[in-house]
C-alpha positions in Angstrom: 115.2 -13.3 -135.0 111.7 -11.5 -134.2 113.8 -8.4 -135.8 114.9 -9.7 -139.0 111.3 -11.4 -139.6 109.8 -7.8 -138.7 112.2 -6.0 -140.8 111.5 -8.7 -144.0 107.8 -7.9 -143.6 107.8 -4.5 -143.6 110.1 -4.3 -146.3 108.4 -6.7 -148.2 104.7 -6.6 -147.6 103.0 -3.3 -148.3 101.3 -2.2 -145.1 97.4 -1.3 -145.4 95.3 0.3 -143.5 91.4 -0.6 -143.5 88.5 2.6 -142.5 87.3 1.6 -138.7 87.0 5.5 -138.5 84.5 7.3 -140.5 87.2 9.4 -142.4 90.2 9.1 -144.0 92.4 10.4 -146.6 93.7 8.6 -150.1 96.1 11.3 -151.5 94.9 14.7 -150.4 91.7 14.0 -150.7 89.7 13.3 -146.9 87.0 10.4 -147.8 83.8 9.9 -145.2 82.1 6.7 -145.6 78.2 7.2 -146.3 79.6 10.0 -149.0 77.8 10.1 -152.0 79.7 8.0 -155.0 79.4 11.3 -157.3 80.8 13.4 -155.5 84.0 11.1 -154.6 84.7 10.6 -158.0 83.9 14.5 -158.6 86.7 15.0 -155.9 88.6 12.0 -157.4 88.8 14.0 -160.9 89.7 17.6 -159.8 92.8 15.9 -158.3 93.7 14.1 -161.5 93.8 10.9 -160.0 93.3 7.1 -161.7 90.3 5.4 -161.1 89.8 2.1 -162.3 87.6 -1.0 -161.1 86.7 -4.3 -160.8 83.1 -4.4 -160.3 82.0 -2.1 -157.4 85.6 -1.9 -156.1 87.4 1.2 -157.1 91.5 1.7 -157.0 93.1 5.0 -156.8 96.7 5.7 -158.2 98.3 9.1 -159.2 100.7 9.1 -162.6 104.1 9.6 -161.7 106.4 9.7 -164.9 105.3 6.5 -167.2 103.7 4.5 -164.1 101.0 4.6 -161.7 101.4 4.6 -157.7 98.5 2.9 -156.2 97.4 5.1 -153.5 93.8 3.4 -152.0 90.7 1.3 -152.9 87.2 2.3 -152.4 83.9 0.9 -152.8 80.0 2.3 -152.5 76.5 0.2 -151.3 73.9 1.8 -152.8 75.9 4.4 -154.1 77.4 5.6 -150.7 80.8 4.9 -150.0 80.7 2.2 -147.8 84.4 1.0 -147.5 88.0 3.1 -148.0 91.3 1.3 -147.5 94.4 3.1 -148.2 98.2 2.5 -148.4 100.7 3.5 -146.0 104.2 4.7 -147.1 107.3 3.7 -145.6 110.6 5.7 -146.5 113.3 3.0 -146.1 116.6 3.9 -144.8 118.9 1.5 -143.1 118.2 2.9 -139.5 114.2 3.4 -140.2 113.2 -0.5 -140.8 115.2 -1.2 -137.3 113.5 1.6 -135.0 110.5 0.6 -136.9 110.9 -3.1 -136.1 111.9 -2.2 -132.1 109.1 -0.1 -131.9 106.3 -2.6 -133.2 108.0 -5.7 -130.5 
C-alpha cells in the first residue's frame, strides 16, 4: 500500500523544491538570494525565459512549441531576491516511479 500511495503522489503531484540554501538554479540560470532584482531579470532575459507575476511573485517558464513549461517562482524584498522555489523533473518510466517509491520508504 505505502508503494502505490507513493508512486500516485509522485506521479501526480509535482514535486517542489523551496531555497534553504543561498543558491540555486531555475533553468541554467544559478539564482543567490540577496541578488539584486535587475540583474535577475537581466539574466532572466538573455536566456529568453517567461516572466510573469502576480504582485511581487515572479514565475519562470521557457516556450517549448505553442506552450510554456513552468520552471520556478521568485520573489524580491526590497528589491533583493528574497525567495527562489524551483520545480523538480521526474522522467517517468515504469521501473523509475518504483525505485523511486522504495527509495523514499
Amino acid at each position: 500500500m505505502k508503494i502505490f500511495l507513493s508512486t500516485m503522489i509522485l506521479l501526480f503531484f509535482p514535486i517542489y523544491c523551496f531555497a534553504y540554501e543561498n543558491t540555486m538554479v531555475i533553468g541554467n540560470i544559478e539564482l543567490r538570494l540577496g541578488m539584486p532584482k535587475d540583474k535577475v531579470f537581466d539574466m532572466f532575459t538573455k536566456n529568453n525565459y517567461h516572466v510573469s507575476s502576480t504582485g511581487e511573485t515572479y514565475f519562470i517558464s521557457q516556450k517549448k512549441d505553442d506552450l510554456y513549461d513552468y520552471l520556478g517562482t521568485v520573489e524580491f524584498k526590497n528589491n533583493k531576491l528574497s525567495f527562489i522555489s524551483t520545480r523538480w523533473y521526474y522522467t517517468h518510466t515504469d521501473s523509475g516511479s518504483f525505485e523511486l517509491a522504495e527509495k523514499i520508504f
